[in-house]
DRENROKE-453280 format. One record per residue (C-alpha): y, x, z; residue in one letter. Coordinates in nm, 4 decimals, padded with zeros to 6 digits. Each point is the difference from the previous one (the first is absolute). Layout:
BEGIN
+----------+----------+----------+---+
!        v !        u !        w ! r !
+----------+----------+----------+---+
!        Y !        X !        Z ! A !
...
+----------+----------+----------+---+
//
This chain:
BEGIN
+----------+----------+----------+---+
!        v !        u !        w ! r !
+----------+----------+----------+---+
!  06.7515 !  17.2060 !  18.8887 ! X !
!  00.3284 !  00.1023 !  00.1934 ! X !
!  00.2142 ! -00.3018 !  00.0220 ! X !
! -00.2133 ! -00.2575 ! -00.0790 ! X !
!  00.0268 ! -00.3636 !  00.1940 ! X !
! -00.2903 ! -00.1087 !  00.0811 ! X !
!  00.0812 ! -00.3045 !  00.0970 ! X !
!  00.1129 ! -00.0966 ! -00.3301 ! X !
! -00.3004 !  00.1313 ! -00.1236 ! X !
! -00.1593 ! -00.2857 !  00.2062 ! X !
!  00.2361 ! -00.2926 ! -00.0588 ! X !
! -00.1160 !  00.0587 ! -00.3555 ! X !
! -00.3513 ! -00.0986 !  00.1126 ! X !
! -00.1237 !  00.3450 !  00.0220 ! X !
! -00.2727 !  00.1164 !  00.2761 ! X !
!  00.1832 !  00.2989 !  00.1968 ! X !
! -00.2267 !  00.1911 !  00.2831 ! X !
!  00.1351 !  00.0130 !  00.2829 ! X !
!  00.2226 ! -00.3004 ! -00.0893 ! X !
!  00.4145 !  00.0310 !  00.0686 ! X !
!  00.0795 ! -00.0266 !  00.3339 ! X !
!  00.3223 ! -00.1402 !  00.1544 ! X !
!  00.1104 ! -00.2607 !  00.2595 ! X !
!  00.2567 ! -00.3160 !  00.0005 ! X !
!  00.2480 !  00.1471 !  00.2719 ! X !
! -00.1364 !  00.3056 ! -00.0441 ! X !
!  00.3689 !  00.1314 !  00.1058 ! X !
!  00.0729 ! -00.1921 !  00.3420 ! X !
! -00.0046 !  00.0381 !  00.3633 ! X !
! -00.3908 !  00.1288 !  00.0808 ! X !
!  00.2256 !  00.3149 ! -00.1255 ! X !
!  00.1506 !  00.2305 !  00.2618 ! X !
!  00.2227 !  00.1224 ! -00.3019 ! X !
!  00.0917 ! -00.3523 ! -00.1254 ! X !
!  00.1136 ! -00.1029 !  00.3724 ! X !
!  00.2645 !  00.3327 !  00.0254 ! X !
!  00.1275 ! -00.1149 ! -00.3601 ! X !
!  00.0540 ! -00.3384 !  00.1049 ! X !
!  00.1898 !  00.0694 !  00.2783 ! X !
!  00.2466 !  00.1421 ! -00.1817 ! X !
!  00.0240 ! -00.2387 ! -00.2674 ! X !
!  00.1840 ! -00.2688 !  00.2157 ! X !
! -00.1491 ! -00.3193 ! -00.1072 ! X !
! -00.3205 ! -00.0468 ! -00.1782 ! X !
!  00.1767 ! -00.1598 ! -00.3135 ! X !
!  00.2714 !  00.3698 ! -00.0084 ! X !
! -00.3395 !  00.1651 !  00.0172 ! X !
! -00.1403 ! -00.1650 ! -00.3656 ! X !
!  00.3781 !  00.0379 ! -00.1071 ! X !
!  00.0425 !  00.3246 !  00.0677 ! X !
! -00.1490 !  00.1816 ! -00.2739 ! X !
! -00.0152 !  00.3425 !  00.1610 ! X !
! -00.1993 ! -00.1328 !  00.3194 ! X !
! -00.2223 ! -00.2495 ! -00.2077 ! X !
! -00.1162 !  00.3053 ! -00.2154 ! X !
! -00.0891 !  00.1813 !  00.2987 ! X !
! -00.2091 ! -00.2820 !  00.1276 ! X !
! -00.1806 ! -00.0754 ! -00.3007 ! X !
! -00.0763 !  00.3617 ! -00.0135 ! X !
! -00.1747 !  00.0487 !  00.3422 ! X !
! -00.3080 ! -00.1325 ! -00.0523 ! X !
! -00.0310 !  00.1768 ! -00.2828 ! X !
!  00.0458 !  00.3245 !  00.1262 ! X !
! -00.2300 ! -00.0900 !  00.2794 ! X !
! -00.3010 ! -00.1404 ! -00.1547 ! X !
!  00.0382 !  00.0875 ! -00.3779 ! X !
! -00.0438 ! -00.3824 ! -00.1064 ! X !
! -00.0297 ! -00.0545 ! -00.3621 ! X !
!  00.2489 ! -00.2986 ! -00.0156 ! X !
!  00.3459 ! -00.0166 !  00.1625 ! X !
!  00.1729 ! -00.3115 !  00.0589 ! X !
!  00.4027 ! -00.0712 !  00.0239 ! X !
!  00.1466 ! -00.0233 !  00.3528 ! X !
!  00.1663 ! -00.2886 ! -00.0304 ! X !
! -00.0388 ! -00.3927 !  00.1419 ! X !
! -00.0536 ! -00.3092 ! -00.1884 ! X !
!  00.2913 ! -00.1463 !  00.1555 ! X !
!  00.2687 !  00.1824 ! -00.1894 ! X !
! -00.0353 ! -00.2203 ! -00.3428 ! X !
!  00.1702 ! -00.2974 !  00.2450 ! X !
!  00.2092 !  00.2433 !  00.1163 ! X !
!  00.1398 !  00.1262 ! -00.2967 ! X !
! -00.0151 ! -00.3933 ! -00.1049 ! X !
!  00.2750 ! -00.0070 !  00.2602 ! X !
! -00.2049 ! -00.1460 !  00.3223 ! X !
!  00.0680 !  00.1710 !  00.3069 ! X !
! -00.3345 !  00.1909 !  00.1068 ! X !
! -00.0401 !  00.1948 !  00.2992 ! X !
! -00.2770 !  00.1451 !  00.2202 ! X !
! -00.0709 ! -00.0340 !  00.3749 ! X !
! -00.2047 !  00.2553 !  00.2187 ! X !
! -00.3571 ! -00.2137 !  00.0407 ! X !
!  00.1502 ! -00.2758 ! -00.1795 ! X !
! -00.0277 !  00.0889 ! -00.3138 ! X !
!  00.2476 ! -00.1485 ! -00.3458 ! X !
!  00.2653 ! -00.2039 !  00.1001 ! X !
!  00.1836 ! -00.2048 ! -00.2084 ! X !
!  00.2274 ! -00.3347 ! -00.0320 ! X !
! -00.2416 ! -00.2697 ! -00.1223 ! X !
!  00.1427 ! -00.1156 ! -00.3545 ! X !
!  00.0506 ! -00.3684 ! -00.0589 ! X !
! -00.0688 ! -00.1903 ! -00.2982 ! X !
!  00.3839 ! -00.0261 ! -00.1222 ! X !
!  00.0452 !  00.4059 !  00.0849 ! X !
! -00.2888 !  00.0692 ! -00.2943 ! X !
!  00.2130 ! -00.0415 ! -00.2981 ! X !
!  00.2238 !  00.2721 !  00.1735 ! X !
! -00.2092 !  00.2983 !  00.0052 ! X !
!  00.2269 !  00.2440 ! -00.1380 ! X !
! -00.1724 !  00.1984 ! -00.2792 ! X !
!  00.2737 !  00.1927 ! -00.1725 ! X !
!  00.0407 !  00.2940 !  00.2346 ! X !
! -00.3644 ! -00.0201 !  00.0490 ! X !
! -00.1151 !  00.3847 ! -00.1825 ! X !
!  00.3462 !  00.1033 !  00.1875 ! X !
! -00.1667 ! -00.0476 !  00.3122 ! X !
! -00.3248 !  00.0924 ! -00.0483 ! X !
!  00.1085 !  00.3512 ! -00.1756 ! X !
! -00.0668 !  00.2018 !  00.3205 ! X !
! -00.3769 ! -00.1443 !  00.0072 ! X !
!  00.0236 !  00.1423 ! -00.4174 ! X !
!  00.1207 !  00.3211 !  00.0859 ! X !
! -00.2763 !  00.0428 !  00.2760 ! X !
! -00.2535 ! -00.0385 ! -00.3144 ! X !
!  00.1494 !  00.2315 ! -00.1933 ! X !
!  00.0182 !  00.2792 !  00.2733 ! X !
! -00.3704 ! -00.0961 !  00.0794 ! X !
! -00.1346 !  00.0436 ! -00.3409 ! X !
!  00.1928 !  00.3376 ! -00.0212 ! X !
! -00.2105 !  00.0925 !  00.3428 ! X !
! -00.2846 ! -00.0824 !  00.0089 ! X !
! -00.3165 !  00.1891 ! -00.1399 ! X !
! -00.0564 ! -00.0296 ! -00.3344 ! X !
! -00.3371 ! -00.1753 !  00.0707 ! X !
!  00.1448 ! -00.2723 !  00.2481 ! X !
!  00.0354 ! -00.3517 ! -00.1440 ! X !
!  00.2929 ! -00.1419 !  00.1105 ! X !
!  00.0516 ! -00.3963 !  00.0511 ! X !
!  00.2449 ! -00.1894 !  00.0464 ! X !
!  00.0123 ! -00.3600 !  00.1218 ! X !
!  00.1491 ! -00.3489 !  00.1154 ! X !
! -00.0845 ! -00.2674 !  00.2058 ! X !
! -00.1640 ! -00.3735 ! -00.2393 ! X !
!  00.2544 ! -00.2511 !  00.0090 ! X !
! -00.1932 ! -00.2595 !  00.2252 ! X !
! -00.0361 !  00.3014 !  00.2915 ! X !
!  00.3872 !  00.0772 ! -00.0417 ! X !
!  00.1023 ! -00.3358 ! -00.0076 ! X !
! -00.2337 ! -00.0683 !  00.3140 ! X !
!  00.2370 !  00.2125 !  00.2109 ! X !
!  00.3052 ! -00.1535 ! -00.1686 ! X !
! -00.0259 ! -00.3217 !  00.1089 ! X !
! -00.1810 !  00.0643 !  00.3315 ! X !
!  00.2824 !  00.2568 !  00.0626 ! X !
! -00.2853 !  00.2305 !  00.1415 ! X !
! -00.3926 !  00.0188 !  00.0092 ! X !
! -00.1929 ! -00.3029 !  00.0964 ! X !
! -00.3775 ! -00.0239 !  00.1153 ! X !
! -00.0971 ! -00.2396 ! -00.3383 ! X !
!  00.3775 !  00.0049 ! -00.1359 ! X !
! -00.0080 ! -00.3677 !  00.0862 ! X !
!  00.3222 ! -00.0078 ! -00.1276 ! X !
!  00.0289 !  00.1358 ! -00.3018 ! X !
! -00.3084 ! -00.2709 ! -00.0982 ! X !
!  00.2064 ! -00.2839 !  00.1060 ! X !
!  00.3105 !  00.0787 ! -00.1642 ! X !
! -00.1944 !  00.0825 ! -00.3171 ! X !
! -00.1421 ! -00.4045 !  00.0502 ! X !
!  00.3085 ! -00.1607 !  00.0662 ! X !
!  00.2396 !  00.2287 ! -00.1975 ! X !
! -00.2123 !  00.0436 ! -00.2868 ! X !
!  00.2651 !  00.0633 ! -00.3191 ! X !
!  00.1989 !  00.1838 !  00.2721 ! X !
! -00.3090 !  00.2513 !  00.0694 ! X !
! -00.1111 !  00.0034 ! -00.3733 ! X !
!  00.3686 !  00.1483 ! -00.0648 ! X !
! -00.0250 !  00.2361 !  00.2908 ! X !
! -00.3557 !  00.1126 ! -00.1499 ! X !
!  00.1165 !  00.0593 ! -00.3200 ! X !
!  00.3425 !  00.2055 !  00.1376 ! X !
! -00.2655 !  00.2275 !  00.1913 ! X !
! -00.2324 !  00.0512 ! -00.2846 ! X !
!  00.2808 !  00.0641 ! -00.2830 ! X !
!  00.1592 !  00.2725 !  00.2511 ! X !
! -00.3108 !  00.1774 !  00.1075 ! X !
! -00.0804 !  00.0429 ! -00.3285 ! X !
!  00.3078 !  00.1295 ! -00.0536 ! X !
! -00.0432 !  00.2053 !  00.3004 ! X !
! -00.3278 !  00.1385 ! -00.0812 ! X !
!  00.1290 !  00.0999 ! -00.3716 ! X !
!  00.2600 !  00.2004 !  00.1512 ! X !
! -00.2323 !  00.1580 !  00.2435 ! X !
! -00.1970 !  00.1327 ! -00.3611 ! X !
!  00.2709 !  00.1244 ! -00.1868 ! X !
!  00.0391 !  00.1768 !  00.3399 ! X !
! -00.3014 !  00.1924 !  00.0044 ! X !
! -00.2889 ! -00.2234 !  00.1615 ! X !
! -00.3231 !  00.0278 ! -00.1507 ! X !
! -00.1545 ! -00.3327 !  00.0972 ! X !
!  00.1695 ! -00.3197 !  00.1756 ! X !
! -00.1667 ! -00.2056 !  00.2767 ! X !
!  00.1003 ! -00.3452 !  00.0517 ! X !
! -00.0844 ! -00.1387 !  00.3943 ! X !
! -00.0706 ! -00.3231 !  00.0463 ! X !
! -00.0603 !  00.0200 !  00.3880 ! X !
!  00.0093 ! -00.3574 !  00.0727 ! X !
! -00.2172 ! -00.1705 ! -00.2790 ! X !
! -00.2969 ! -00.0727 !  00.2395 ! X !
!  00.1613 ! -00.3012 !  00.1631 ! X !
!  00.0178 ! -00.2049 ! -00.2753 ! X !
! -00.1860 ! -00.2773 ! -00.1661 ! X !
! -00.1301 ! -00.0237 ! -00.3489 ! X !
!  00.2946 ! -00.1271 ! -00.1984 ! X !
!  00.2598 !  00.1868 !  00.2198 ! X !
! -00.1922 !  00.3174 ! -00.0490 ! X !
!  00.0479 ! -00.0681 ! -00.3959 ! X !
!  00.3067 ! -00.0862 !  00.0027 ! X !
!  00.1825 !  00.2275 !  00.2573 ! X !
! -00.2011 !  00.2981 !  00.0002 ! X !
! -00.1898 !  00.0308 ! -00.3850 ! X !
!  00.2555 ! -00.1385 ! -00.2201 ! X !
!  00.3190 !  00.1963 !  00.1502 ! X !
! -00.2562 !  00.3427 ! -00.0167 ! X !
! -00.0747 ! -00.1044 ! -00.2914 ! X !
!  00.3738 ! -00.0113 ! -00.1350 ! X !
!  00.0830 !  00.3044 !  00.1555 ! X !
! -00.2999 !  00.2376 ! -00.1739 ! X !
!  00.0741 ! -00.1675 ! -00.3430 ! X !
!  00.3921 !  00.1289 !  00.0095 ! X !
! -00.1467 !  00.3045 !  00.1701 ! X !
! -00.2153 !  00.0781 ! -00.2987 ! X !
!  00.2496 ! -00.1141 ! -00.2340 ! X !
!  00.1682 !  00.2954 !  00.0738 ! X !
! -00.2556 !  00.2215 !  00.0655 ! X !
! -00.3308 ! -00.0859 ! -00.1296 ! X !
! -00.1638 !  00.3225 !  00.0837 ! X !
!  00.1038 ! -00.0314 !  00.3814 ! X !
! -00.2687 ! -00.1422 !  00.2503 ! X !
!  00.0505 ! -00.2640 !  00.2047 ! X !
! -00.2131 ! -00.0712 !  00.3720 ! X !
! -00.0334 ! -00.3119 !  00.1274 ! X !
! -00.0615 ! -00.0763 !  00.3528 ! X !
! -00.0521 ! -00.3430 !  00.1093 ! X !
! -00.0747 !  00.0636 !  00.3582 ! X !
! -00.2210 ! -00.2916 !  00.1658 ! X !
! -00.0796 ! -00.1527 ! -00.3479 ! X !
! -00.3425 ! -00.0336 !  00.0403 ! X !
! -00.1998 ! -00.1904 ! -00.2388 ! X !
!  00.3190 !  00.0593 ! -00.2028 ! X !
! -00.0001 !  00.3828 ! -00.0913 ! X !
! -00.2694 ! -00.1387 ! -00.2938 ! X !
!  00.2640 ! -00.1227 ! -00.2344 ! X !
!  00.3083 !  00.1587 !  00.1511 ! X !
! -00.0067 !  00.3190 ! -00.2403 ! X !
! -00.0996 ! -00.2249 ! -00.3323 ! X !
!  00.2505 ! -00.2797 !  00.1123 ! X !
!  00.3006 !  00.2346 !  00.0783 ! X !
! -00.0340 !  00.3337 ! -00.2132 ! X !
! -00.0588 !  00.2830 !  00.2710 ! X !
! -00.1354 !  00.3059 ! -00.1183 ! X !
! -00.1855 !  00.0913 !  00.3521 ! X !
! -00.0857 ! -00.2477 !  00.2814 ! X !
!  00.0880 !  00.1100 !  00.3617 ! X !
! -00.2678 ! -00.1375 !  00.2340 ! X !
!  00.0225 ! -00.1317 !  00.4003 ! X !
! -00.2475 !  00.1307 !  00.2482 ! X !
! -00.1303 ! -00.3389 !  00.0020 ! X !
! -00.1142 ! -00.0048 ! -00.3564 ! X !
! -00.4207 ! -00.0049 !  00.0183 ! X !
! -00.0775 !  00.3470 ! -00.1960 ! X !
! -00.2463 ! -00.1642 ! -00.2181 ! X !
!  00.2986 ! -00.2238 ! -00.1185 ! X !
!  00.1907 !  00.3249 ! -00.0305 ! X !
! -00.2849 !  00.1230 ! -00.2184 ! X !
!  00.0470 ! -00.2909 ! -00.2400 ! X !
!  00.3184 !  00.0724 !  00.0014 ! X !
!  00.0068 !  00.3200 ! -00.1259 ! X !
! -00.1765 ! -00.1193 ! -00.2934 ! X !
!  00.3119 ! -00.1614 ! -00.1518 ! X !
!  00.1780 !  00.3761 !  00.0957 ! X !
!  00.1541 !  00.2148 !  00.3310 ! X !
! -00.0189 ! -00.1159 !  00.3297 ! X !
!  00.1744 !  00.1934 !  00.2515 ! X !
! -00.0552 ! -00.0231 !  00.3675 ! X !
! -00.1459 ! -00.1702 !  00.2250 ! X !
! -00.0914 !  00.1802 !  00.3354 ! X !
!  00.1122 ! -00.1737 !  00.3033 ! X !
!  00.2627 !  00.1551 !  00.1828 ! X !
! -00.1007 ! -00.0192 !  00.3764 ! X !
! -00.3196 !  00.1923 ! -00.1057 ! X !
!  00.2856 !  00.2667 ! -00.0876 ! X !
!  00.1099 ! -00.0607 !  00.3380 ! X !
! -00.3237 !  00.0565 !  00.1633 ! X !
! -00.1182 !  00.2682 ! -00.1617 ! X !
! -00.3748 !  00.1474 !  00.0019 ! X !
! -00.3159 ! -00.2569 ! -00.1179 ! X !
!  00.2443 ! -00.3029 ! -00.0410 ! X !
!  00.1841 !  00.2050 ! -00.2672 ! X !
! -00.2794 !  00.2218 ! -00.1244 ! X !
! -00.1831 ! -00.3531 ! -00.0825 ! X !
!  00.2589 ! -00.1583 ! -00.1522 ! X !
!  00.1008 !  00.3119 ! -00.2398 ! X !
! -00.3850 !  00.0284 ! -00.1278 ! X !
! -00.0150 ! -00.3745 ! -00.0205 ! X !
!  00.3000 !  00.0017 ! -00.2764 ! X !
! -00.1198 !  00.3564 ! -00.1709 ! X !
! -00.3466 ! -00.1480 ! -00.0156 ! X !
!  00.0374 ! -00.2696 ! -00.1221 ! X !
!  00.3206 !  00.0266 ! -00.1812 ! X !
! -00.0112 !  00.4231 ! -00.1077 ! X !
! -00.1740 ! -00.0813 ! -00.3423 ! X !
!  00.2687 ! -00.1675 ! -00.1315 ! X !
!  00.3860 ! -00.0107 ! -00.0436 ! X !
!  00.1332 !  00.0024 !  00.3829 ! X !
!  00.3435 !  00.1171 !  00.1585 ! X !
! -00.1486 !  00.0358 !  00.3635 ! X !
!  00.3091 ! -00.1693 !  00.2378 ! X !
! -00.0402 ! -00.1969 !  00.3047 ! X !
!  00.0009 ! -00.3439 ! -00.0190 ! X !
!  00.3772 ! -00.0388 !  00.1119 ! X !
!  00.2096 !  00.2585 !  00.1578 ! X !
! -00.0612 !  00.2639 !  00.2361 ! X !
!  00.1113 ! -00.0940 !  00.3930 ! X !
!  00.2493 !  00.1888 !  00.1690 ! X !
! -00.2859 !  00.0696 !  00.3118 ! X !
! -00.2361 !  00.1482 ! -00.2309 ! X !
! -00.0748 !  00.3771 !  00.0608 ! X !
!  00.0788 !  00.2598 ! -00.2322 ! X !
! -00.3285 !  00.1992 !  00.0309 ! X !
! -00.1530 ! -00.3421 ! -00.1228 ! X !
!  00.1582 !  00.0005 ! -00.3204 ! X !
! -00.0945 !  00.3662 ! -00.0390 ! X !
! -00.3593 ! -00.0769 !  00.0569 ! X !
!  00.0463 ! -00.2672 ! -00.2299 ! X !
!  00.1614 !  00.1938 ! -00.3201 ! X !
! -00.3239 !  00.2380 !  00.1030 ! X !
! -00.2479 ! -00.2474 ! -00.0517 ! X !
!  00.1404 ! -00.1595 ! -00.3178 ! X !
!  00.0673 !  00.3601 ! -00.1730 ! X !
! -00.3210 !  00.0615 !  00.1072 ! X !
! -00.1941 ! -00.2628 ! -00.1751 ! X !
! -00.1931 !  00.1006 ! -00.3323 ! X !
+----------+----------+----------+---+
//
């Protein structure tokens, strides 16, 4: 049928062959297009401001490689800066921002919040206008524990060390600071809806370095909060999860916190995966540095999912996003294989 989204198709717990296809980052630097763009965006946070430019980038990938899903350009980082923290980005770096204190929480500025954010809104709107009728088109945010990680660290740490300890010693401070980022991204993911997106993806990139009761408490119950006010307003809308590094902890994490689909890391075993997709969609999980290398490594890893995963509801993704060294001609041989699978 002409215009029909597969991928919804699937988050519905349908079978599709071959599954969706698209990848987290799938607009980024392995892109000789995406680098030109950049350049003349200025700064990496003008480029997801700039509606005209992050249209074009979202768009690339899709013109190259026909995926069935396209994803917002944007950065996870702007809900704290349109919260009124002072982000910025530095050339191999990465986010950098000033680390909030406990007393500075209770200032996050919320009431020109939608102000800021429209240009991110009226990048939706011009994407849904677009892109092919048949493209799914998410949008997204960052879970409050991996935003408030780079809050308080001021910029990405190796086990975000620091965003544990102040959640320990500060712990009404960080509950507050929690429930700011969860009521917003709600909020933020709403807007991105009435805008045009299709599905919503929350990322929870950090939730692997926690312990039990942490993981509940910072990463479950905040998710949790923002998919009930998500489908509050929109009931029909799916939501993905993706609790990267969760382990043993992707069992309950869809019952505990809502999701509609469950975004799996490379690292998850596939006959986990398999169990997983009992309970609904999985999408993922393909390693990315077999991207990166190319041939058997990838070949292997792309049956492995499809075989074992094909027969049921799958979005095939990697298991995080795609590295700016990977080569193009990989990812074509890759969209070959999965469109390819019956």
């Amino acid at each position: 049928m002409a215009g029909k989204r597969i991928m919804l198709d699937v988050l519905k717990g349908e079978t599709v062959s071959p599954p969706p296809l698209w990848m987290m980052r799938q607009a980024g630097r392995y892109l000789p297009e995406y680098r030109e763009t950049r350049k003349r965006a200025g700064s990496f946070l003008d480029l997801c401001y700039d509606p005209d430019l992050a249209v074009e980038v979202t768009l690339q990938p899709i013109e190259r490689f026909g995926f069935d899903a396209s994803i917002l350009f944007s950065d996870i980082l702007v809900v704290p800066n349109a919260l009124g923290r002072e982000v910025r980005f530095e050339e191999g770096q990465g986010p950098i921002l000033k680390p909030i204190a406990a007393a500075e929480i209770p200032a996050l500025n919320g009431e020109t919040f939608h102000v800021n954010l429209e240009p991110v809104y009226e990048t939706v709107r011009r994407l849904r206008a677009k892109l092919p009728d048949q493209t799914t088109l998410i949008g997204f945010c960052g879970a409050p524990w991996t935003v408030a990680t780079y809050m308080i660290a001021g910029h990405g740490t190796p086990d975000q060390g620091p965003a544990r300890l102040f959640a320990y010693r500060e712990p009404e401070a960080f509950a507050r600071l929690l429930k700011i980022l969860a009521d917003h991204s709600a909020a933020y993911l709403i807007r991105q809806i009435e805008a045009g997106a299709d599905v919503v993806q929350i990322f929870d990139s950090w939730s692997g370095v926690l312990d039990e009761p942490s993981f509940e408490a910072f990463c479950v119950e905040p998710v949790a909060e923002i998919v009930s006010q998500v489908k509050a307003a929109h009931p029909d809308i799916p939501v993905i999860g993706f609790p990267k590094g969760a382990g043993e902890r992707y069992r309950d994490y869809r019952k505990k916190t809502g999701i509609t689909g469950l975004g799996l890391d490379w690292t998850v075993p596939l006959s986990m995966a398999k169990e997983l997709q009992g309970e609904g969609a999985v999408q993922g999980n393909l390693d990315p540095v077999r991207l990166v290398a190319g041939g058997k490594a990838l070949a292997d890893g792309v049956d492995a999912i499809l075989r074992t995963l094909g027969d049921g509801p799958l979005i095939f993704n990697l298991g995080h996003g795609i590295t700016p060294e990977t080569p193009v001609a990989h990812v074509e041989a890759m969209v070959k294989m999965v469109r390819g699978h019956r």
